[in-house]
N, C-alpha and C positions, 0 to 999 in steps of 0.2 A: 256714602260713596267714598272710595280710598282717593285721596290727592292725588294726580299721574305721578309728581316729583317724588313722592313718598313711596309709590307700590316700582319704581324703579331701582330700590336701595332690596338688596338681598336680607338686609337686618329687620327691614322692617315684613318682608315674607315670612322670616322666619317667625317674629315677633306676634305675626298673625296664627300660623301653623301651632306655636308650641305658647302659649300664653303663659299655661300655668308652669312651664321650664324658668320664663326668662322671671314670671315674677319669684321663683326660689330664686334664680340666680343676683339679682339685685336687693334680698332681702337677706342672704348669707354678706355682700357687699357690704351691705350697710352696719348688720349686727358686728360684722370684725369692727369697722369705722367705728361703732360705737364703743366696740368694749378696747380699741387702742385708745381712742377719746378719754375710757377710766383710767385705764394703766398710766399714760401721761397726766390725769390729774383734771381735764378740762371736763369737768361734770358738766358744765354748761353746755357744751357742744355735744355731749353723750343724751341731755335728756335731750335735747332737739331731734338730733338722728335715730334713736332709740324710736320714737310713735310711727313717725317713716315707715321705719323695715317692721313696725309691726300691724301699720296699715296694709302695706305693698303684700307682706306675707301671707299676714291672715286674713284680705278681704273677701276672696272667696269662698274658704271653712265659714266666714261671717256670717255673707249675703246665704248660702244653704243651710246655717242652723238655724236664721232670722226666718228664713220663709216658712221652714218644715214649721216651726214653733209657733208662727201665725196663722199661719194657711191651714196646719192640719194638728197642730194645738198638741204638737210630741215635740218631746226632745229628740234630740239626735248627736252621736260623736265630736260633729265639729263644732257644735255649740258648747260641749263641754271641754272641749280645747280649748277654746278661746276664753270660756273663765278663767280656766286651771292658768293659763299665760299672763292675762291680765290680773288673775290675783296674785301671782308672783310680783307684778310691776307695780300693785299697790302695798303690796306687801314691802317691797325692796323701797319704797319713796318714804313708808311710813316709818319703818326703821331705819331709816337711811343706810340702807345695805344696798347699795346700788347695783353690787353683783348678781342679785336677786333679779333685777332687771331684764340683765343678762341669761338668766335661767330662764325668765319667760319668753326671751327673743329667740333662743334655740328651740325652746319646744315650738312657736310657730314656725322659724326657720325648719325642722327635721319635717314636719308635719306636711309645708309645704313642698319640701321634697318627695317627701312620699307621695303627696299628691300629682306629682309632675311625674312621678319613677309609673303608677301607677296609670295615668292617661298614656303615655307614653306605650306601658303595656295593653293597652287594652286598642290604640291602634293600628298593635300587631295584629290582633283576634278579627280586625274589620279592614283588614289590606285584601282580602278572600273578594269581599263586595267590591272596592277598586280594581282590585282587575278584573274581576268579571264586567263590572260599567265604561272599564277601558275597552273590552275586548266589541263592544257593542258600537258600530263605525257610526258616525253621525248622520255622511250621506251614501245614495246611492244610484247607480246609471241604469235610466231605466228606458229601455226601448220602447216605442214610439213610432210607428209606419216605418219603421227601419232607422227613423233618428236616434241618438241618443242622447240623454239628456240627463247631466245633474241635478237630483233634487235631496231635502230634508229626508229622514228617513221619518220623521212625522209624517209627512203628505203622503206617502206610500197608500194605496189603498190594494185592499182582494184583487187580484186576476192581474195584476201591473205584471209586467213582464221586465226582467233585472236580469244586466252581466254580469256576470262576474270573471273576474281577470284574473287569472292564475298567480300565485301567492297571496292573494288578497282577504279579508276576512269577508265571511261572507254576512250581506247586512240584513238580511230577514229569513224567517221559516219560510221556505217554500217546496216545490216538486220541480225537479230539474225536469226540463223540455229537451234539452238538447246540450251534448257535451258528454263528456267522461272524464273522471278524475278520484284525484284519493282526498280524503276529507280530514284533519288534526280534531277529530271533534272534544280533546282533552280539558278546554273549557266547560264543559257541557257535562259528559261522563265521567272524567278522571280517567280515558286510557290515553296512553300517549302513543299509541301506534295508529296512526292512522287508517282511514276506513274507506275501502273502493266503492265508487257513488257511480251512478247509469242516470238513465233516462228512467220517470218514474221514482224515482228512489227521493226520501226526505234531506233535508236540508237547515239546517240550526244558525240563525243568528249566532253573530258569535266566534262561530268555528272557525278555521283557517282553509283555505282551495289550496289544491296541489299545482300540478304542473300541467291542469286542462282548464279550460276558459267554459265556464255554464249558460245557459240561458235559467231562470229559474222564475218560476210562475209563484208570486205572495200568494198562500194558503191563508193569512192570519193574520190582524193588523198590529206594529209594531210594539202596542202597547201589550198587546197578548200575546210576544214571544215567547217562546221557552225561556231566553236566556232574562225577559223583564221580570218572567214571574219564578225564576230561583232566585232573583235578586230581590224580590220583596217577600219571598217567603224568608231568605238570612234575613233580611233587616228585621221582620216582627219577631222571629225567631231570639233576636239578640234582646229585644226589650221586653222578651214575655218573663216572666221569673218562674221559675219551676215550684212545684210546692214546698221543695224541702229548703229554697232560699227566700221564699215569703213564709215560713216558719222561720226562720233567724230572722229576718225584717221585722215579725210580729216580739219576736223577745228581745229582739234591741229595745223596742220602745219600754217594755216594759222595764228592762235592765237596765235603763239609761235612770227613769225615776227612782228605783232602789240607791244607783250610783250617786244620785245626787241626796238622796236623804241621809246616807249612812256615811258621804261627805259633809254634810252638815252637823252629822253627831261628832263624827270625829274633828272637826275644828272647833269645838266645845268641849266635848267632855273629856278628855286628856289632862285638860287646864282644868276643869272644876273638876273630876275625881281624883286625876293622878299627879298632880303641880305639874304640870306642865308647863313652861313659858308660852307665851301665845304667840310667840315667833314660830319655835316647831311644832306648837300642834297647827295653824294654819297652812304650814310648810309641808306636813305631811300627809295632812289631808289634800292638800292641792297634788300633791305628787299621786296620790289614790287618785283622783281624776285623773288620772292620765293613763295609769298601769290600769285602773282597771275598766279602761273603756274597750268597748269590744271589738274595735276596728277588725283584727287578726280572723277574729271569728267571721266577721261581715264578710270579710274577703276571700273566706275557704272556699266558697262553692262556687257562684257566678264567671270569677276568671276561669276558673276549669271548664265548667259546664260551656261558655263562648268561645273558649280553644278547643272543645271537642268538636261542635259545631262549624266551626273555621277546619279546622284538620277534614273532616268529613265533606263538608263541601269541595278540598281540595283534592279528595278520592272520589267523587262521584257517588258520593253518601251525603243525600239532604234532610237534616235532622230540622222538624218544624218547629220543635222549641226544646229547650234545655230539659226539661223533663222527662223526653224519650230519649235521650242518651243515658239517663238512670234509669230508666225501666229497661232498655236493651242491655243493662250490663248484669239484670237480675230474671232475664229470659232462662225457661224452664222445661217448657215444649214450646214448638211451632209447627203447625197446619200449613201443608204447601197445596194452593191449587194446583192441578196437573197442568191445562190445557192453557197454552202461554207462560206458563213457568215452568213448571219442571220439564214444560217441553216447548218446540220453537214457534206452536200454534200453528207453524205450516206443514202439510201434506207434500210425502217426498216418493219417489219409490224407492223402496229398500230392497227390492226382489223381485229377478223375473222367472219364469218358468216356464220350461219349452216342451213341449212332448214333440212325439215322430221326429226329436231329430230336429226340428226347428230352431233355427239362430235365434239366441234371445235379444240381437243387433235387429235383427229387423222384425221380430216381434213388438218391438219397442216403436220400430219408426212406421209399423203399418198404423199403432196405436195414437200417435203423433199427429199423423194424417188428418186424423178423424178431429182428435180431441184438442187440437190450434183453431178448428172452429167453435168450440165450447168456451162457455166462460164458469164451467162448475170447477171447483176448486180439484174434485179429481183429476179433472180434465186438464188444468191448471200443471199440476204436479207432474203428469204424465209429460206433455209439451217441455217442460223445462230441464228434465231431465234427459233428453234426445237433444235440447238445446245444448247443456250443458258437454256432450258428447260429440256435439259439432257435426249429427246427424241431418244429411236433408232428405227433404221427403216429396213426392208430387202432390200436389194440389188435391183435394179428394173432392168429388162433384155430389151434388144429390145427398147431401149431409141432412139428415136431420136426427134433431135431439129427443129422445123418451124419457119425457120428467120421469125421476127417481130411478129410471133402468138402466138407460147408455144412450148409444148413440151412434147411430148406422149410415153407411154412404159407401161409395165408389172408388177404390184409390186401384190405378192402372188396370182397368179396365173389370175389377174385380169385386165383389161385397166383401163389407167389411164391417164388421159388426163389435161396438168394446161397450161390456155392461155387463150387469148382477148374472147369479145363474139363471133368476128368472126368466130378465131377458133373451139370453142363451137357449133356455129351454124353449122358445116361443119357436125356435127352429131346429131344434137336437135334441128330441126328446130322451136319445139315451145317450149319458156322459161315461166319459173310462172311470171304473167306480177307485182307481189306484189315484187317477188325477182328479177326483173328487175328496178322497180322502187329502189328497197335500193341501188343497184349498182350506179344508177344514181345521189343518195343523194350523196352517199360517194366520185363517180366524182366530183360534182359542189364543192365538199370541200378539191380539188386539189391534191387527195388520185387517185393513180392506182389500177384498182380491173382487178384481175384474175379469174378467175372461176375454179372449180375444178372438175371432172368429174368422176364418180365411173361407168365402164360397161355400158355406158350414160344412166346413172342418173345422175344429180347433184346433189352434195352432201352439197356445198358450193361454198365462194367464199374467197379470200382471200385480202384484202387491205392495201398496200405500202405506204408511201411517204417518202421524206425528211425530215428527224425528224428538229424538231426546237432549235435549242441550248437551251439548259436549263437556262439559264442565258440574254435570250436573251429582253424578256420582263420585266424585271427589270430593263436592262441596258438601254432600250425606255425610259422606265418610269422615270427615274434618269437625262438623258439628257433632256431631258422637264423639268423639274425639275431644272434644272441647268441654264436655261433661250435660250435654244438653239430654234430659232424660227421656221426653219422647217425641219423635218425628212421625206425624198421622198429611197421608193423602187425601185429597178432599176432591169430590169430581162430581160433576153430574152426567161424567162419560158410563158407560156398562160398565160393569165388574170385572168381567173376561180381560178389557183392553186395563183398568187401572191395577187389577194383579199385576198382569205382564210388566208396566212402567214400575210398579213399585218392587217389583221382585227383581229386575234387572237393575234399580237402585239402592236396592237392600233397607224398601222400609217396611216396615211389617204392618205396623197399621192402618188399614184402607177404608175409608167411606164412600162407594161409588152412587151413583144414580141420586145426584142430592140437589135439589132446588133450593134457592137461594136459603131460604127460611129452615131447611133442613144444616144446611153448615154455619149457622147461627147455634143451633141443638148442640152441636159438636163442640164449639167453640165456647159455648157455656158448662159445657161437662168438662173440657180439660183446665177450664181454668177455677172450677170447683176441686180437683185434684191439683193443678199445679201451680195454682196462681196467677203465675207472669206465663201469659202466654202470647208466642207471637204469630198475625196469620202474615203470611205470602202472596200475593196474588196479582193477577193483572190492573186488577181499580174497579173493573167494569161490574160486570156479575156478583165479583165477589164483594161488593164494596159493603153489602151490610154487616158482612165478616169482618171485615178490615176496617171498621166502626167499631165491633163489638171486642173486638181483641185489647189486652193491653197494649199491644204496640200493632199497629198495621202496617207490613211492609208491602209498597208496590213496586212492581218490576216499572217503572217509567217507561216503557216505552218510546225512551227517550221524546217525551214530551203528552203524555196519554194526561187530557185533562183530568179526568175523574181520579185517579192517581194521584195527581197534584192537591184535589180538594180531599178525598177519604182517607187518603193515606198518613201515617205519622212519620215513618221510614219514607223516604224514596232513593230507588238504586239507579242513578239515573244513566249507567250504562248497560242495564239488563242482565248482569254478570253476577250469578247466584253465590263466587266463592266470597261478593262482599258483604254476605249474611254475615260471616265469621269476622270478616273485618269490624262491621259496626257495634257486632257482639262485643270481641276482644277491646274496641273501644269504650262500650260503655263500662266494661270493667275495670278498665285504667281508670276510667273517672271516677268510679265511687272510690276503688285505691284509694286515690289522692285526695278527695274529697274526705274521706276518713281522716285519712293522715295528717288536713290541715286543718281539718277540727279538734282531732287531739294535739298536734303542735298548738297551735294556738291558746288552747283552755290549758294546758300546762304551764305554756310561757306567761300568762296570763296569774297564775299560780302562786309561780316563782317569784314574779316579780311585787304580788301583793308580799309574800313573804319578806323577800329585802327589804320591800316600804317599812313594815312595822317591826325588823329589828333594828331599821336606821341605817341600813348598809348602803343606801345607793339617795343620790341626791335628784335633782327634779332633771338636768341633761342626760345622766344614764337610763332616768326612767323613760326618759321620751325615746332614746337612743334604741331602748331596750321595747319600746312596744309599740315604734312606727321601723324600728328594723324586721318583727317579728313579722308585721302586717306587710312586710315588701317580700320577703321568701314563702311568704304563703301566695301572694300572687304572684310571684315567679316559679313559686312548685306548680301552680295549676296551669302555667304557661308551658306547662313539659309537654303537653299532649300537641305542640305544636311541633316539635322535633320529630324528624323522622323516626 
């Protein structure tokens, strides 16, 4: 427990914040003190300060090479800094070369710098989780017989009834009850335009309320929000290690025992085959500890891979671990489900059609009538589009509904009949074969037509489908574009309606009429051809696809559990052009990921080379391969820039 008088002093905040800052900071302190201590002559005062600043520096390279070596019986990097250092300081005491000393106090001084440059970096990559755990309000006012009352957002249970006050973040998932307003849901998705919210309509911990006050009913309890469970999918995300950085973890270990045996040949045989004095062959074998330990290497991949992850989280791209940001940047083909992705899973109408001369205004609202007492989703679609047009209508009496046909009743004093031809036919047995034929155009174009009946006459007909995402045919266009070589439709809609979507999207390959186990088939056949393939999908249905994929992306639903658990991708504002974004990211990362495996095994190289012509002493070499290892994690920190 921190002392009050202590956690009052800002030095000592920070001293908590940055540890391994302040212990470089005091361990460059002391190595000057020491080597001014030589310069004026006072050895005495130099070897006292000297163990100090090489305690204070290296005791945490110490305490992690001490554990890994006990705990898990490997070497590790910092364990061999700390010899290379303290063989310098017995090196420099034996031969009374004190400046030797000095060489081992820079290398744990740079060393800990790096170590501080690099924490420092890496709680850039994890500021993504703070503000998302900022954005998440502690409490919240929750109604009560008309009271209102402060409580925990722990205590929150199902069905609790919550204000929320305009500007305010809102503090749990729920379904607004009452109120209107615009919603910043840019925590949540990555759009920063906000989103118009009703009665009815979902609601995200998290988000920001506009300029309307909500009542909002808890769907779901606080620990299983949306915004808890992106915040523990980043966290595991950050500790999982992808394959190709637990492949360097596994050759560190091994690389670390070569380094130290072929260190041990060369502080020997120099002196017994070549005379060597045993000042410089010790001296340069220790200086080989150092150039050629593989920090540089260690550090290529993970910093990248957790700023793609932090970058992506910051667009509304939830990468589940480091590894599907390499497999999206080596995507080949991808399989889009139709129904919820490549379209908006709701029924709209796109078309109406009037014969005799009939308004297609109030073909629309006699349709209305009928179908505001329906709860089937055509019926659904019809009603909100009369709504949407700010049409009203009278009441319509004596409704009733014919599972799978329509649905008939009274509106001003008249019948009125909206459903299949069948239904239709049960009263008109002969239809105008001209406006039989347009029904049939507008079928083959994977549109539902209803008919509309006035006193049987027909009046018209009315035509449904699944509207198309507005963004959806650009985001084809763009992937093609991008070198992706095949884009295949995947449905278990008829053939007729996934033509129509795929041909008005311009994909050519279509699988329609497909049970779940059927686009499993598919999905193992492109990725026998293409390798890296990636599925698309809602979560739900397609979820054994989006198992089976190399990468599975779901449409989140902004918050669709199953999605959250099948998925590897999630888009968590349902916005298909961020296919291309997570794409184009995972390609930056392997980029760089390249780039700072071969920067590093070069400089690595190089610097073996200077050791064994003698050209660089034990400060350049540390200079020279804990500098190398801080631009390698600074180059994979690019993916954090805009």
């Amino acid at each position: 427990m921190t002392p009050r008088y202590l956690s009052n002093f800002s030095f000592y905040r920070l001293l908590q914040k940055y540890p391994d800052t302040f212990a470089a900071v005091v361990c460059a302190i002391l190595i000057f003190l020491g080597w001014l201590s030589l310069h004026l002559g006072w050895i005495g005062l130099a070897l006292l300060i000297f163990p100090i600043g090489y305690v204070i520096g290296g005791y945490e390279s110490t305490k992690e090479g001490l554990t890994t070596l006990f705990t898990e019986r490997e070497l590790d990097v910092d364990l061999l800094m700390i010899v290379a250092a303290l063989g310098a300081a017995i090196l420099g005491l034996w031969q009374q070369d004190y400046y030797l000393i000095i060489d081992g106090g820079v290398l744990i001084l740079i060393f800990a710098v790096s170590g501080a440059l690099e924490s420092i970096a890496m709680q850039r990559t994890e500021r993504n989780i703070s503000l998302l755990m900022a954005t998440a309000p502690n409490t919240a006012i929750v109604i009560n017989k008309e009271r209102q009352q402060e409580i925990a957002i722990a205590k929150l249970k199902v069905g609790d009834l919550v204000l929320v006050k305009p500007g305010e973040l809102i503090p749990v998932d729920g379904i607004i009850l009452e109120g209107l307003t615009n919603v910043n849901q840019a925590s949540i998705t990555g759009e920063s335009i906000p989103v118009d919210k009703q009665v009815g309509d979902q609601v995200f911990a998290g988000t920001l309320n506009g300029n309307g006050a909500l009542k909002v009913k808890v769907d779901r309890s606080p620990e299983s929000s949306l915004i808890q469970r992106v915040i523990r999918l980043v966290e595991k995300a950050q500790t999982e290690a992808p394959p190709s950085q637990q492949f360097i973890e596994r050759f560190e270990r091994g690389y670390a025992r070569v380094i130290v045996l072929v260190g041990l040949l060369l502080a020997t045989l120099p002196s017994l085959l070549l005379s060597w004095d045993w000042e410089t062959t010790i001296y340069r074998a220790l200086i080989f500890l150092v150039v050629a330990s593989p920090c540089a290497l260690m550090a290529a991949i993970m910093p990248t891979l957790l700023s793609g992850i932090a970058r992506g989280a910051r667009e509304g791209i939830l990468f589940k671990n480091g590894s599907q940001i390499e497999k999206m940047g080596k995507v080949k083909a991808i399989a889009f489900d139709k129904t919820g992705t490549l379209t908006t899973g709701k029924l709209e109408v796109v078309e109406i059609v009037s014969i005799l001369g009939e308004n297609s205004d109030r073909i629309l609202t006699l349709a209305a009538a009928l179908e505001s007492r329906s709860e089937h989703p055509i019926g659904k679609a019809i009603t909100q589009a009369a709504l949407d047009k700010n049409f009203q209508w009278q009441n319509a009496s004596q409704v009733q509904a014919k599972t799978g046909l329509g649905i008939v009743g009274e509106v001003e004093g008249k019948t009125v009949r909206v459903g299949k031809t069948a239904f239709i036919r049960q009263e008109i047995h002969h239809l105008n074969p001209e406006f039989v034929e347009i029904n049939k155009r507008l079928e083959k174009q994977g549109k539902t037509v209803v008919w509309v009946v006035e006193n049987e006459k027909v009046i018209g007909s009315i035509a449904v489908a699944d509207a198309i995402r507005p963004e959806a045919a650009a985001s084809i266009k763009e992937l093609k574009e991008m070198g992706i070589e095949q884009i295949v439709l995947l449905t278990g809609d008829n053939q007729v309606t996934a033509n129509s979507v795929a041909e008005s999207l311009g994909i050519e390959m279509v699988h329609a009429e497909l049970l779940p186990e059927d686009k499993l088939t598919v999905i193992r056949q492109l990725q026998r051809k293409y390798q890296n393939v990636a599925m698309v999908g809602d979560g739900i249905n397609d979820a054994p696809a989006l198992a089976m994929a190399t990468v599975g992306i779901a449409m989140g639903g902004a918050g669709n559990d199953v999605a959250l658990e099948t998925a590897d991708v999630i888009l968590m504002s349902d916005r298909l052009e961020k296919i291309s974004q997570a794409i184009n990211l995972g390609r930056r990362a392997n980029r760089i990921i390249k780039q700072n495996i071969t920067f590093a095994l070069s400089f690595i190289f190089l610097l073996l080379i200077a050791n064994f012509t003698g050209n660089i002493n034990m400060p350049l070499g540390v200079i020279g391969h804990e500098g190398s290892t801080v631009l390698v994690i600074l180059s994979g920190l690019r993916l954090l820039l805009p």
